[in-house]
C-alpha positions in Angstrom: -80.0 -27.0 -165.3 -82.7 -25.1 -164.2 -82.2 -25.2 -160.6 -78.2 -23.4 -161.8 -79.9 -21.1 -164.0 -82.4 -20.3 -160.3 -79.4 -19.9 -158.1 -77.5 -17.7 -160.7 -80.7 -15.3 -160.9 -81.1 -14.9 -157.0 -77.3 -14.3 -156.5 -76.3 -10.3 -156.0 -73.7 -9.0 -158.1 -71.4 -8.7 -155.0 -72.0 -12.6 -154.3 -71.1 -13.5 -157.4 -67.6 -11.5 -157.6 -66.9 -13.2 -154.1 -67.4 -16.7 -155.5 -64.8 -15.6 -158.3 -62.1 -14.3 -156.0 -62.3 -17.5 -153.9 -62.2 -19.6 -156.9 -59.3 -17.2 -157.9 -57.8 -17.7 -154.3 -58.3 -21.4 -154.4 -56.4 -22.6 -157.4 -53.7 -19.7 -156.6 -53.2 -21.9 -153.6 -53.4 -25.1 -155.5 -50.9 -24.0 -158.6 -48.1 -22.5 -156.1 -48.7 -26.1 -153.6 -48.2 -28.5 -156.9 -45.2 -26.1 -158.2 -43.4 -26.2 -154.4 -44.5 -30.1 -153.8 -43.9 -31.2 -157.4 -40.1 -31.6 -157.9 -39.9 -33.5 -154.4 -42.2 -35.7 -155.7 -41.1 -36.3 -159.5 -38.6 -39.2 -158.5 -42.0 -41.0 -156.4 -44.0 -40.7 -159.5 -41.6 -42.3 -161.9 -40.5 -45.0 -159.8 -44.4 -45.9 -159.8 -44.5 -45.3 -163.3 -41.9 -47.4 -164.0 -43.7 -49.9 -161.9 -46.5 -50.2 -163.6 -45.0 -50.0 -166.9 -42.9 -53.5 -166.0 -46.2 -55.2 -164.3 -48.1 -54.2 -167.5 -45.3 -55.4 -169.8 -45.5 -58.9 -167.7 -49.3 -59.1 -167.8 -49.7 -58.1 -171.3 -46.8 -59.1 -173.5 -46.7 -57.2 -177.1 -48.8 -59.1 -179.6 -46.6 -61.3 -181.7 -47.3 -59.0 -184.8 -46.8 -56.1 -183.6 -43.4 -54.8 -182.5 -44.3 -52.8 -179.2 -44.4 -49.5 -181.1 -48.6 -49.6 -181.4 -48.3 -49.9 -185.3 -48.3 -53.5 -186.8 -45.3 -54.6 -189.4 -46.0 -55.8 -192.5 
């Protein structure tokens, strides 16, 4: 912590409003790349979930007492 607290004192003003425009500019980039990527890629991700949700199902049947729901019956 001390060694953040050390570069945050020797930084300029002007360095530190650069650092937040390219942290700005980065997830800019990021958010517009996962909103133009994302609905190509929504069928991908649930045919994995689905995957996993029937290889977990196989490996780890629901406990006899419990009806699948996470809450025990009575």
């Amino acid at each position: 912590m001390r060694g953040f607290r050390r570069f945050i004192r020797r930084q300029r003003g002007e360095d530190m409003v650069e650092y937040a425009l390219l942290a700005a500019l980065i997830s800019t980039v990021t958010l517009s790349a996962v909103m133009f990527i994302g609905p190509s890629i929504k069928p991908a991700y649930y045919k994995l979930e689905d995957a996993v949700r029937r290889a977990a199902a196989a490996h780890f049947p629901a406990h006899p007492g419990n009806d699948g729901g996470g809450t025990p019956t009575q």
